[in-house]
C-alpha positions in Angstrom: 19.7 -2.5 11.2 19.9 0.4 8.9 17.8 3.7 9.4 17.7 7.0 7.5 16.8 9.8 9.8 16.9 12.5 7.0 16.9 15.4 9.4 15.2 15.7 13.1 11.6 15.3 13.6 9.7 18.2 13.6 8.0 19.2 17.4 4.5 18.4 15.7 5.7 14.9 14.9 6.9 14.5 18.8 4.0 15.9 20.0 1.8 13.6 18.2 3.9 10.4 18.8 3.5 9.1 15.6 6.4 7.7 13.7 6.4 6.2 10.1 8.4 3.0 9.2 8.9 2.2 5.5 10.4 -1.2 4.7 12.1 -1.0 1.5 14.3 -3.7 -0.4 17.4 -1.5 -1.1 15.8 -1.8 -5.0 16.8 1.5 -7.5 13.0 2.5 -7.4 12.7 2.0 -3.8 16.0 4.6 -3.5 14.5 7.0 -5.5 11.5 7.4 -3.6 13.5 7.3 -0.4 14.9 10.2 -1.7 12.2 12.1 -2.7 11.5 15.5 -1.0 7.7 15.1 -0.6 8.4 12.0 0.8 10.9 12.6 3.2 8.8 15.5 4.2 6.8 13.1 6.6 10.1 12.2 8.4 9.6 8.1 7.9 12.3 5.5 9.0 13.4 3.3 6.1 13.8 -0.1 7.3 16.1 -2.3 4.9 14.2 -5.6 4.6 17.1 -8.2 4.5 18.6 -6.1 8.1 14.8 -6.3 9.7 15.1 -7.9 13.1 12.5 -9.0 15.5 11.0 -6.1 17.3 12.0 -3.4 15.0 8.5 -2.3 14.2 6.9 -2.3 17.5 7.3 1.3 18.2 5.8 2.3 14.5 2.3 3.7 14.6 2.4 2.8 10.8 4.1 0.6 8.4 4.6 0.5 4.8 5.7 -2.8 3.6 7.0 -1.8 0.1 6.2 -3.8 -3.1 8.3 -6.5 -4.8 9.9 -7.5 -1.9 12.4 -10.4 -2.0 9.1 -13.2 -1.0 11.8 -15.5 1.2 12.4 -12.1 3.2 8.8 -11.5 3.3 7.8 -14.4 4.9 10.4 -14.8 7.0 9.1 -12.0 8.4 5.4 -12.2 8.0 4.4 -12.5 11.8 6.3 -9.4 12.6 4.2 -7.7 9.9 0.9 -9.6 11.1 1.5 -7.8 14.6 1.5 -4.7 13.7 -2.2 -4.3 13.4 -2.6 -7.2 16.0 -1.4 -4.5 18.5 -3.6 -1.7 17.1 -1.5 0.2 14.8 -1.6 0.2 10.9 0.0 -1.6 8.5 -0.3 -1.0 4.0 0.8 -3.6 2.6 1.8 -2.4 -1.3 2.0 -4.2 -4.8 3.4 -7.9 -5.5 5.1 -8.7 -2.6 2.6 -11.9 -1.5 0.6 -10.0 1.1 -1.8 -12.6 0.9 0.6 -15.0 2.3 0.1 -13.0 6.0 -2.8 -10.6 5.7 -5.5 -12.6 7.7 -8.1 -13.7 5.4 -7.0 -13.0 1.8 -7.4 -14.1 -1.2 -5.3 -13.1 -4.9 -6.3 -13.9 -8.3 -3.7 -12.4 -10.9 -4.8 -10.5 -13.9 -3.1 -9.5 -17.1 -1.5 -5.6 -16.9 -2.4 -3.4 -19.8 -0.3 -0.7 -19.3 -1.2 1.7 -22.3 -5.4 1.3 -22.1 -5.3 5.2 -22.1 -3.1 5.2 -25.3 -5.7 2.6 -26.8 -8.8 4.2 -25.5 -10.1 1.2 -23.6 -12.3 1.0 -20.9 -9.8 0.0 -17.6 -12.5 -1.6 -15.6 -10.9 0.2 -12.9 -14.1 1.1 -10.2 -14.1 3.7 -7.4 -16.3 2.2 -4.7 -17.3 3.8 -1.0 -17.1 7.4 -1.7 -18.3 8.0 1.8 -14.8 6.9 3.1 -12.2 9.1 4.7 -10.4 8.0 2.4 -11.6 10.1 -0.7 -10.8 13.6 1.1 -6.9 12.5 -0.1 -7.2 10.1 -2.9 -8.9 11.2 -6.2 -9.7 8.6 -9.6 -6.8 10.2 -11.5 -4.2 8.6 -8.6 -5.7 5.0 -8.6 -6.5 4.6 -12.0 -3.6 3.8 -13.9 -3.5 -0.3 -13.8 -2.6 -3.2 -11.3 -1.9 -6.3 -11.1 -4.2 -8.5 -9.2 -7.1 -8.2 -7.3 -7.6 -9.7 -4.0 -11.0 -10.6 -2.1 -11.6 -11.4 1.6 -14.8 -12.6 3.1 -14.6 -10.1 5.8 -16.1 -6.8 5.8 -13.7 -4.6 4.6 -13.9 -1.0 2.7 -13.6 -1.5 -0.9 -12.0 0.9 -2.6 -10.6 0.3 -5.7 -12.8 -2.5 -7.5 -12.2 -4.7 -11.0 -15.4 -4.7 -12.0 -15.4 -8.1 -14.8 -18.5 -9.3 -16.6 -19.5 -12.8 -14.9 -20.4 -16.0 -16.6 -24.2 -14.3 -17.9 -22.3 -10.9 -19.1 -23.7 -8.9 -16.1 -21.0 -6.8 -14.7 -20.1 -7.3 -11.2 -17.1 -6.6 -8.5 -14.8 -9.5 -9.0 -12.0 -8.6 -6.9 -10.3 -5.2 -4.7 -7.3 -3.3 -5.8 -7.0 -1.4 -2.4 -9.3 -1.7 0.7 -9.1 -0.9 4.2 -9.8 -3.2 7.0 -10.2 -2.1 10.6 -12.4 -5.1 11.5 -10.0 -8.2 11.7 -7.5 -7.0 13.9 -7.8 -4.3 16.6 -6.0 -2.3 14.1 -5.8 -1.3 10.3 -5.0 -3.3 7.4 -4.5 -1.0 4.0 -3.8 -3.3 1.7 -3.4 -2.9 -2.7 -2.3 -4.4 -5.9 -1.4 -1.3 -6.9 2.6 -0.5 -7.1 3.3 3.0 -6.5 6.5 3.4 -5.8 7.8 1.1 -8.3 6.7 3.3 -10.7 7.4 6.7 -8.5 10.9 6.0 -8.5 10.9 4.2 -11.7 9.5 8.1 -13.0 7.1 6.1 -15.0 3.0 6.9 -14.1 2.3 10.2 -12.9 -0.4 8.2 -11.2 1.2 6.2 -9.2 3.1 9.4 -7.9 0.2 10.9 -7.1 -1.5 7.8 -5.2 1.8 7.4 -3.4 1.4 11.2 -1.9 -2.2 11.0 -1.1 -1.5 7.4 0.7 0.7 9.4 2.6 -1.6 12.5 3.4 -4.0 9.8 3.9 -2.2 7.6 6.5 -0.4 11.0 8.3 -3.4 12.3 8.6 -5.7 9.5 9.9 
């Protein structure tokens, strides 16, 4: 089982009793961010997917499965990811790594990736939706618009948060699918879960977007 303890936890972490477990595939961009000063600034464990053992994230209060994850690896361990909300803690599931295959209830539909819509001045489609949520006091439009690749869609009732909103079969526009929602209602835990890819790109030093969506998630899940 590897680990990177960067440097000791700080008496507020201990005091709190939280602890942060990343699970990364030992990918370049996945290195870089593990790297990263603002990231390493909230002390997490990095967990190295094809060493993950049974049990290893039980004593996480939150987990961060990375994206593009070797899929084998990921379902192999998909019930050890399934029980970490089960047993009340929270879980983000990131990018194209088949969360659908073990978050309870979900549905993905791919859609094509336009990458340079600001260069081309088109309109994204990209929606902000429940602005009420805690969730806005870390995140802002410019860190979640940038693109994805897929929406998914549950029939429980879940936070939206990041909507495609698609023209239906009469033209009228409507919410065809989430890019990142939270779910506290399926398990006696939390579920964040989106088709967005931040760390890919963070440690690919491509989308100043997706940087700053990875260090509000962050702020976001440290905080709450």
């Amino acid at each position: 089982m590897t680990t990177i303890e960067p440097f000791l936890r700080s008496d507020r972490a201990l005091r709190r009793g939280k602890r942060l477990a990343i699970v990364h595939g030992g990918t370049y961009y996945h290195l870089q961010t593990m790297k990263d000063p603002a990231v390493l600034a909230y002390q997490p464990d990095f967990l190295y997917l094809p060493e993950l053992e049974d049990g290893d994230l039980d004593e996480y209060d939150t987990v961060i499965v990375g994206e593009r994850l070797h899929p084998e690896l990921v379902a192999k361990n998909a019930a050890q990811f399934r029980s970490v909300p089960e047993r009340g803690a929270t879980i983000v599931a990131l990018g194209e790594s088949g969360a659908h295959n073990w978050l309870p209830g979900v549905k993905w539909e791919q859609r094509p990736t336009n990458f340079w819509w600001w260069l081309t001045k088109e309109d994204p489609m990209i929606r902000t939706r429940s602005h009420d949520h805690e969730s806005w006091q870390y995140l802002t439009s410019k860190s979640v618009i940038w693109h994805h690749h897929g929406i998914y869609n549950t029939d429980a009732d879940v936070v939206p948060l990041l909507v495609s909103e698609e023209p239906d079969a009469e033209g009228n526009s409507h919410d065809a699918g989430m890019m990142l929602y939270e779910d506290t209602v399926t398990t006696p835990g939390r579920i964040i879960a989106t088709t967005l890819d931040p760390m890919y790109h963070h440690g690919s030093n491509f989308m100043p977007g997706a940087t700053r969506f990875l260090y509000a998630l962050l702020r976001w899940v440290d905080n709450t």
